[in-house]
C-alpha positions as CSV (number, residue, x, y, z in Angstrom):
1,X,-2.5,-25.2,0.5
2,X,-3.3,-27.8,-2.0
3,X,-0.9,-27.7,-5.5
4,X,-3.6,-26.7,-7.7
5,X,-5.2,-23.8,-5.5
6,X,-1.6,-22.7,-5.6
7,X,-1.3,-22.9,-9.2
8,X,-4.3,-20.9,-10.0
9,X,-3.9,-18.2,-7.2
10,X,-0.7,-17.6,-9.3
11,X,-2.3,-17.5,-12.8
12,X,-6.3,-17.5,-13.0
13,X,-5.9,-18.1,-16.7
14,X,-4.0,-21.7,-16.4
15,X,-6.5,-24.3,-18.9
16,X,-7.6,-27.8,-17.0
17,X,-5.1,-29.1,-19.5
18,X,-2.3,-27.2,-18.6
19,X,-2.8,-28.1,-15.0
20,X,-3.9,-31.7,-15.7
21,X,0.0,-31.6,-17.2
22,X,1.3,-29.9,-14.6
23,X,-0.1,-31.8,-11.7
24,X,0.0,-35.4,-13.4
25,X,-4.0,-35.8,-13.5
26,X,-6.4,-35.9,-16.2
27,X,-8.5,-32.7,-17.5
28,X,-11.3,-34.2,-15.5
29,X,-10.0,-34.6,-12.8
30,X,-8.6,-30.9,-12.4
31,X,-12.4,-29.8,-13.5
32,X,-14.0,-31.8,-10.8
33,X,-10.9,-30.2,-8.3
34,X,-11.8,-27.2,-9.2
35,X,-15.6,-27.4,-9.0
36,X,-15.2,-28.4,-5.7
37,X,-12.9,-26.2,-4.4
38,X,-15.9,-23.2,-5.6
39,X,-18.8,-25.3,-4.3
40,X,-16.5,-25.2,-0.5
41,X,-15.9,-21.5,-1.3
42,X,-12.4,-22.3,-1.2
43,X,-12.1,-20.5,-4.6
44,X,-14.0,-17.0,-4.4
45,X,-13.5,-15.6,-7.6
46,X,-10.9,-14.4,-10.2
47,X,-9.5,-11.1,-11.5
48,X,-7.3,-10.0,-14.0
49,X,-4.9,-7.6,-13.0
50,X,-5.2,-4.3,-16.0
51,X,-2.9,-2.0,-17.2
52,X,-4.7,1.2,-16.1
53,X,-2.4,3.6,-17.4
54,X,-2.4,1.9,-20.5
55,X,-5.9,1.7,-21.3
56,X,-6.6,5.5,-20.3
57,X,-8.8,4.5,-17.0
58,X,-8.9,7.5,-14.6
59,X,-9.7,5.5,-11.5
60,X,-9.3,7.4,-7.5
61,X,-8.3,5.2,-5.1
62,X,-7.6,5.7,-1.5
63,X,-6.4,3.3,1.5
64,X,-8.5,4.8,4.7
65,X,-7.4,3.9,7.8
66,X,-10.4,3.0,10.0
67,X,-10.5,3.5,14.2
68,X,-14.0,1.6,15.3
69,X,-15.8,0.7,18.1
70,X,-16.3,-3.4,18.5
71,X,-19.5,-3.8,19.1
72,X,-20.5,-6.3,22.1
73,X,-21.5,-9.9,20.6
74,X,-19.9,-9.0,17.7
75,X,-16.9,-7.4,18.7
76,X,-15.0,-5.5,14.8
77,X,-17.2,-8.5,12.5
78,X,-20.7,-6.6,12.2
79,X,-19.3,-3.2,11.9
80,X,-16.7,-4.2,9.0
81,X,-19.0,-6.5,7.2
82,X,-21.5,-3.5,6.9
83,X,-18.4,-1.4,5.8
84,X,-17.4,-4.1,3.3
85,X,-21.0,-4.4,1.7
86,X,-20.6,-0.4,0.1
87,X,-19.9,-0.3,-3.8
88,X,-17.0,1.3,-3.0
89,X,-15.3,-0.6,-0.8
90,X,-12.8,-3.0,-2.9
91,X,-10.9,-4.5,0.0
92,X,-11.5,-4.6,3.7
93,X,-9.2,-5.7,6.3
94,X,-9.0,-5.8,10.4
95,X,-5.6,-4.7,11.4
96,X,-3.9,-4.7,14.2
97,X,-1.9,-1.3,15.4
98,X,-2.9,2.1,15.5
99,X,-6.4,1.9,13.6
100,X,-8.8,-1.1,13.1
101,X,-9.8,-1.4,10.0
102,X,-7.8,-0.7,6.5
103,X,-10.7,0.0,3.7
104,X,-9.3,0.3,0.3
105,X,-12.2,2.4,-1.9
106,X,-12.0,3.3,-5.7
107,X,-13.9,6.3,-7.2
108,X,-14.2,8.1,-10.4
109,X,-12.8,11.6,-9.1
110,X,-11.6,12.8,-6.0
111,X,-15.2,14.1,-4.8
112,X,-16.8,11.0,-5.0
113,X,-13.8,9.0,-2.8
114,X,-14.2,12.4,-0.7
115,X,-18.2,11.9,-0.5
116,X,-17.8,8.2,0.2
117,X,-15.9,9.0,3.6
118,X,-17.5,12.1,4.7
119,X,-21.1,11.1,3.7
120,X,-21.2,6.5,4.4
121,X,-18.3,5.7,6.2
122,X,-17.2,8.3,8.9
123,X,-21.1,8.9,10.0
124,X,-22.0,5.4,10.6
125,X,-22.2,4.1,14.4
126,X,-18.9,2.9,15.9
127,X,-16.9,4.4,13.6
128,X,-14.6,7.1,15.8
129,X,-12.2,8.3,13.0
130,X,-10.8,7.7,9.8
131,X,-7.4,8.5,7.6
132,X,-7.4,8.6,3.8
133,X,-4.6,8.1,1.9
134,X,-4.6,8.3,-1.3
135,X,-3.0,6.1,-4.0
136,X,-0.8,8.2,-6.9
137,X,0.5,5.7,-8.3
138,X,1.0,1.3,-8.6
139,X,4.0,-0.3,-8.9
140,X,3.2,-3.9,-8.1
141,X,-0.2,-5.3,-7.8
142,X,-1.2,-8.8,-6.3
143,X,2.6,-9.7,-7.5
144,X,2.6,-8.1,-10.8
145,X,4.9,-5.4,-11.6
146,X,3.2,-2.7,-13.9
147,X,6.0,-1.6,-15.5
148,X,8.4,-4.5,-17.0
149,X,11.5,-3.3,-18.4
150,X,11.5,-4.8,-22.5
151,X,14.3,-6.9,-23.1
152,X,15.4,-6.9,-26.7
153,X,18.4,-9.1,-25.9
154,X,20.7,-6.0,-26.3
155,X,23.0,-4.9,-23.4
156,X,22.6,-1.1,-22.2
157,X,25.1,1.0,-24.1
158,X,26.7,4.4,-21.9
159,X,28.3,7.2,-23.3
């Protein structure tokens, strides 16, 4: 994988000029990079990664472990594309192991992520069972730790 893909899969938020400095090239140069690597689809999109608990969000999340069907011609593709196309589906992944496909869905309450399986996902075609797990709490998300101990350049004191 090319330096500055690296670079921004790490931090999203890095300016062409920081990167231009980093990598030895002008601010141009890392624009035109960059432009590129979206017009190849090489670069998909962005995120920023939020302090939920923080900011008083009362998000349900569940991990559902999917058991399909592969369709002939299309063998798991068709069947998890259509999956991956709901609102509710943030992430969707072929697995190998005991179930197929792993579908990570958000929700605002319990009985919607409930309604989403029950109602969409378990009664389509192909689809022969599904686990849902759901998510109490993060610790680490896409390499960010979500609670950082504060270092006032103290050391701990014990009794």
């Amino acid at each position: 994988m090319e330096t500055l893909l690296k670079l921004l899969r790490d931090n999203a938020t890095l300016q062409p000029a920081q990167l231009a400095a980093m990598l030895n090239l002008t601010e141009d140069e890392v624009r035109a990079k960059i432009k590129a690597a979206e017009e190849e689809q090489l670069i998909l999109g962005t995120h920023a990664v939020l302090n939920e608990e923080k900011l008083g969000v009362e998000m349900v999340r569940a991990v559902i472990e999917v058991k399909i069907t592969p369709e002939r011609g299309g063998g798991f593709d068709r069947l998890a594309e259509r999956i991956a196309k709901y609102d509710e589906v943030r992430s969707c992944y072929l697995m190998s192991g005991g179930y197929d496909l792993l579908v990570v869905v958000e929700g605002d309450n319990l009985r919607e992520v409930a309604a989403f399986v029950s109602e969409k996902l378990a009664t389509i075609q192909g689809v022969l069972s599904t686990a849902t797990h759901f998510m109490l709490k993060p610790y680490k998300i896409e390499g960010i730790l979500m609670h950082r101990e504060e270092n006032n350049g103290r050391l701990p004191v014990t009794p």
